[in-house]
N, C-alpha and C positions, 0 to 999 in steps of 0.2 A: 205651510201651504199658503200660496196666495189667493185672496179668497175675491168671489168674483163681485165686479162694478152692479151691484144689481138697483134700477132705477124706476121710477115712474116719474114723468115732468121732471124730471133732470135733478129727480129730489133721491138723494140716497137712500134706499132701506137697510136694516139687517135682519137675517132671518130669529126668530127666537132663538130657533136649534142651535144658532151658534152664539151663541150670550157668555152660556155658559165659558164657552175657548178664548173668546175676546178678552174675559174679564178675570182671566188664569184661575174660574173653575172658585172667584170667590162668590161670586153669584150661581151657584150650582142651580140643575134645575128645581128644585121644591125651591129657593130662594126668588129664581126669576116668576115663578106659577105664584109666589106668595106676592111678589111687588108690583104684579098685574093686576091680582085679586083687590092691590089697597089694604094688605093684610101687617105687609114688612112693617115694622117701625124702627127698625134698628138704621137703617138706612137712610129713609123719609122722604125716597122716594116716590113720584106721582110720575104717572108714564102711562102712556095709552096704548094699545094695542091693534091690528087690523089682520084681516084678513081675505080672502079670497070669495068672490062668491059663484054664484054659477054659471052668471054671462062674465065673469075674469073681471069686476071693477071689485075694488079693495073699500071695506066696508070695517066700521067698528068694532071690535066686541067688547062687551058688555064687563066689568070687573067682575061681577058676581059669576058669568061664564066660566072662571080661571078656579072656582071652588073645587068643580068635580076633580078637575088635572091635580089640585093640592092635593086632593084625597086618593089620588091611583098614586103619588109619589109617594104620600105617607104610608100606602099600603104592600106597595114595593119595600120601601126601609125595614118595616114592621117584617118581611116576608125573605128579606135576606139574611134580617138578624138572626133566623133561625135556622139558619144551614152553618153545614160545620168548615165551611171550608177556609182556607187563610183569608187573614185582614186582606193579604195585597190583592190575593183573586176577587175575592167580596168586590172591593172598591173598583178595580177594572172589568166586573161584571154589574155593578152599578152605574157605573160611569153611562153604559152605552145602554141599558133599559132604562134610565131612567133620562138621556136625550130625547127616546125615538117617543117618552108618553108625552112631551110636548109637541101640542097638535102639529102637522107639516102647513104648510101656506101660510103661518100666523109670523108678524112682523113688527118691529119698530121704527121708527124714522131717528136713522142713525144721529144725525145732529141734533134733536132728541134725547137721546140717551147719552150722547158724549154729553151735554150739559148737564142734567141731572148727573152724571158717574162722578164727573170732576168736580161738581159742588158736594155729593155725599163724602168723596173721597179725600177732599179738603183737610189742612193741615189743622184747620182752624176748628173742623169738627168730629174729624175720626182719628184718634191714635192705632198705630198699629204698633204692635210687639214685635221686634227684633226686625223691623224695618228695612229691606233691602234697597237697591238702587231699582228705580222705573216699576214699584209695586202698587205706584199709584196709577200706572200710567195705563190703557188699552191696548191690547197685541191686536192689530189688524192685519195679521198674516201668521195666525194660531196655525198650532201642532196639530190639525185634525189627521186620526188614523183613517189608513186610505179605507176601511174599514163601514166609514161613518161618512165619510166626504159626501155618498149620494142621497145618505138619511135628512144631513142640514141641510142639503140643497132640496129638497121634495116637493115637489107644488110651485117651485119659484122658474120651471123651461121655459114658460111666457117669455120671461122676464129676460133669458139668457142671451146675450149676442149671439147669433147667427156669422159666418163668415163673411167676413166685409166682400162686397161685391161693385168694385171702382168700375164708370163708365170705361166700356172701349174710348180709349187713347188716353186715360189718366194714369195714375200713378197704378202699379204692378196690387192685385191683391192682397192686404196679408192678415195677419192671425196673431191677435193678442197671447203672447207666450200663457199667461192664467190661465186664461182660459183651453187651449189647448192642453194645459197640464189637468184640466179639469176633466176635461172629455177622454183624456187618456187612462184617467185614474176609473171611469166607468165604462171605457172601452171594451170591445169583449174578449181582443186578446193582449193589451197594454196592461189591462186593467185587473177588477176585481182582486184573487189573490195574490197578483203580481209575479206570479208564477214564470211566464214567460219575460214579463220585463226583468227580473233577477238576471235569468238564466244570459241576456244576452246582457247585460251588465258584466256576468263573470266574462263569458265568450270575448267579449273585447276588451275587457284584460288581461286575460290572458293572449290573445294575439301578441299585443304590445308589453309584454310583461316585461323586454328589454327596454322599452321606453320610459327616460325619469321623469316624463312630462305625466304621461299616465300616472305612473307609479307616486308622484307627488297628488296630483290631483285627488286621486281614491282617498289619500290619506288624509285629506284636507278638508274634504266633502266631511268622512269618516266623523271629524269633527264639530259638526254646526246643528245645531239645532233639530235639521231637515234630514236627517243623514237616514233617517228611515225613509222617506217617500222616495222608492224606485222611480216612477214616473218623472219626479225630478230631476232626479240624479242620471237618466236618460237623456235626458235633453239636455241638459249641460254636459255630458260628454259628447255629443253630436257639434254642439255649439263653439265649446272651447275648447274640442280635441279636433275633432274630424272633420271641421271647415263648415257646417251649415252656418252662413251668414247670418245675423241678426242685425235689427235698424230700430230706431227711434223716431219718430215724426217724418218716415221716407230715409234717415238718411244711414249707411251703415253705422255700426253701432262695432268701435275698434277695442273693444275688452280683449285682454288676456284671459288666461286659464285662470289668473290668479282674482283679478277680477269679476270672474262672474261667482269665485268662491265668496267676494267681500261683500257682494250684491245680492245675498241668495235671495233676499226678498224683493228685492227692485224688479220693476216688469219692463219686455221689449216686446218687439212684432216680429213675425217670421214672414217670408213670402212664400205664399201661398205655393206657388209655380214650383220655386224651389227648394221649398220641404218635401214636392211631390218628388221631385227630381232626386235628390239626397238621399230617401229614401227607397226607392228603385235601384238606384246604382250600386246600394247595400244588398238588395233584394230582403227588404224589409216589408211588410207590410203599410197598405195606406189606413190612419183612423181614420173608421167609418163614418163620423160623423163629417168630417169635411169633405171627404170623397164616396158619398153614397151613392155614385153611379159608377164606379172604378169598377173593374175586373178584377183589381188586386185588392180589396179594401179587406179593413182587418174581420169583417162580416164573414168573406168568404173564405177567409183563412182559417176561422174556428168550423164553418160547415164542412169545407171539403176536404177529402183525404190528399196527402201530402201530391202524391202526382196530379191529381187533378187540379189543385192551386198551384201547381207549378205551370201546369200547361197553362190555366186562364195567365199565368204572372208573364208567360212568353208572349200571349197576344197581345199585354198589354204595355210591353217592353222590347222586348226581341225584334215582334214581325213591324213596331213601326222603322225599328234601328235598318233593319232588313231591306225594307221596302225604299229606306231613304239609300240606302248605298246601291241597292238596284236602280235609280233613276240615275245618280251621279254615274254611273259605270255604261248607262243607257245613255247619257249625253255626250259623254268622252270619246273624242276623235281622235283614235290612235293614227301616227303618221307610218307608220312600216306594216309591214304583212306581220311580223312577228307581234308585235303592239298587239294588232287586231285579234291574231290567236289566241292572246292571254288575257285580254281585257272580254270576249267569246265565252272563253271557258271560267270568267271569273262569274260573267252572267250567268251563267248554266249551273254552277254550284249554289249562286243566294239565291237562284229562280226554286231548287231544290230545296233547300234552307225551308225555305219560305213554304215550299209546298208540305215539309214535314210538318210545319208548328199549324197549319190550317189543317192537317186531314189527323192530327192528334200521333201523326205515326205513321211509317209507312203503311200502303194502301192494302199491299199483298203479304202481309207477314202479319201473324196473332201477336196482342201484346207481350206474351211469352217466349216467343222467335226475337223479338224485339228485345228483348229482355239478355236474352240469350248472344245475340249479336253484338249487345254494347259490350257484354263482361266480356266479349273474346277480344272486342276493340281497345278495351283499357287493359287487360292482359297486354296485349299486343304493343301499346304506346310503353305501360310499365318496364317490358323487356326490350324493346329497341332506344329510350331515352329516361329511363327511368321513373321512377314512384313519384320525384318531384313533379306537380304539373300535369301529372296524368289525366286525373279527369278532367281538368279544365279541355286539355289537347282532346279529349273522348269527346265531350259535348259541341266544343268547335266543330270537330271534325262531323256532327251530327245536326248541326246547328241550332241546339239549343241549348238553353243555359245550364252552368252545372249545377243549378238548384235540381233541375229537371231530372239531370241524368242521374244522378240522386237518389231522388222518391223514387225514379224506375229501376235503381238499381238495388232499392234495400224492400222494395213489394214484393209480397212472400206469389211464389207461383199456386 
């Protein structure tokens, strides 16, 4: 996980919650509640602590404060020892009660802790037993489960970027990839159990299943570290499969597929415009957090039932597509009478188009008659040019999109 730039006066902080992930879990939480307290000695460590107050300026707390938190961790430990269930469950059922009892909004001043970590951690004063390579060293882009991702960030929204918003005529908006992996992971249909971001992970590979670009990529991800966060593994197949551009300081940013595997922790920007665009052309939803005034945003895709997000997804996509090829066909000056007939009637079908996705349907038929006329119209394409293409030909032929024709055609009468 890439974990976010979170700042005040340009001075880094890190949240407690995540100490523990930073420091691979040797500073667990009763270790981090103990060397706040002034309690550790093993360590010998001296580190201060802050927190949050109730007009949002970040205030001291007190060592002695960190007593009670020792003692709900000590009473957790005492309280798990006595269930029957395996070490491995115990320990990944400790793991995440014993994160959420350190308080949320409490924090350190990162270059703070990197100096105290690196002088405890010192060759000259800690031996470690069977020593690996970098066990000295900090993970600033820890394994947190998507799980947890919104418990270590709690109390720190203040603190969070907002979408960068460039003056009219400067450079294109765009979207620090972390962070957008961040608001994806607590999105409400990117996110949470990951349920749907899975599902379209399988869905596009299977599409390309004859593709070795995919086919290598899956198995490469498979590989790394990260290979559980969906959310990620989304966006880098967007990125390095399916053409969404990414850039660095404005300028594009030319990685291969194989490169954004070598980089999985390295961060880029997306533009704003055209992550909106990429994802419409998929007929994806937009996250809500950067488009909370869309029509399509992923808000209204968990509220509404499949046709009714399909119809908001055509105002929000189709009728402006619609409306643009009505002006261009409205400007065109056919030179022949025959020109004129079919550029006429080309008007008179998007004029239609257009009037279907505004009045949700036609005007004089029940949703059900509606219902009933498309399955005769995709019957009808199926046996004059076959199953391939069918409903896309249905939904043209109805002018809306085949997401649309879709939900309308699998809604029980």
């Amino acid at each position: 996980m890439i974990m976010l730039d979170l700042r005040i006066n340009d001075k880094r902080l890190m949240p407690v919650r995540l100490l523990p992930f930073i420091t691979g879990w040797r500073f667990s939480p009763d270790v981090v509640a103990d060397i706040l307290a002034g309690k550790n000695t093993i360590y010998g460590i001296k580190l201060t602590s802050y927190h949050f107050d109730q007009q949002g300026e970040h205030a001291e707390i007190l060592a002695k404060e960190w007593d009670g938190i020792s003692l709900k961790l000590e009473a957790l430990n005492a309280t798990l020892d006595q269930k029957e269930e395996s070490k491995n469950e115990l320990y990944g059922l400790w793991r995440k009660q014993s994160t959420r009892i350190l308080p949320a909004s409490t924090f350190v001043w990162l270059d703070e802790f990197e100096s105290e970590w690196y002088a405890a951690l010192s060759e000259m004063r800690m031996h470690i037993i069977d020593e690996r390579p970098r066990d000295r060293d900090l993970n600033l882009s820890p394994n947190v489960p998507a799980d947890l991702v919104k418990t270590v960030y709690a109390g720190f929204s203040a603190l969070i970027s907002k979408p960068t918003r460039n003056p009219v005529g400067k450079h294109p908006r765009f979207i620090r990839y972390h962070e957008l992996l961040h608001f994806m992971i607590i999105d409400p249909f990117y996110g949470h159990d990951a349920e749907a971001t899975n599902f379209l992970i399988r869905s596009i590979y299977k599409e390309h299943a004859h593709d070795p670009r995919f086919r290598n990529f899956r198995d490469g991800f498979s590989l790394k570290p990260c290979k559980s966060e969906a959310q990620q593994h989304l966006i880098y197949i967007w990125c390095a499969l399916m053409g969404l551009p990414a850039y660095r300081d404005g300028k594009l940013l030319a990685w291969s597929a194989n490169d954004f595997l070598s980089n999985w922790t390295a961060d880029f920007d997306l533009n704003r415009t055209e992550l909106q665009g990429f994802l419409r052309q998929h007929e994806l939803p937009l996250p809500t957090y950067y488009f909370p005034d869309e029509i399509d945003n992923t808000e209204r895709k968990v509220a509404l039932d499949d046709e009714t997000y399909a119809q908001a997804n055509d105002f929000a996509v189709e009728l402006p597509r619609l409306e643009n090829k009505l002006d261009e066909l409205e400007s065109c000056r056919p030179e022949t009478w025959q020109d004129k007939k079919e550029r006429d009637e080309a008007i008179a079908e998007v004029q239609q188009q257009i009037q279907v996705i505004k009045s949700g349907g036609s005007n004089d038929e029940t949703p059900d008659q509606r219902k009933q006329r498309l399955e005769s119209w995709l019957a009808e394409e199926k046996r004059l040019r076959g199953e391939r293409g069918a409903l896309t030909r249905t939904a043209e032929r109805e002018g809306i999109k085949r997401q649309t024709l879709s939900a309308i055609l699998k809604k029980k009468a």
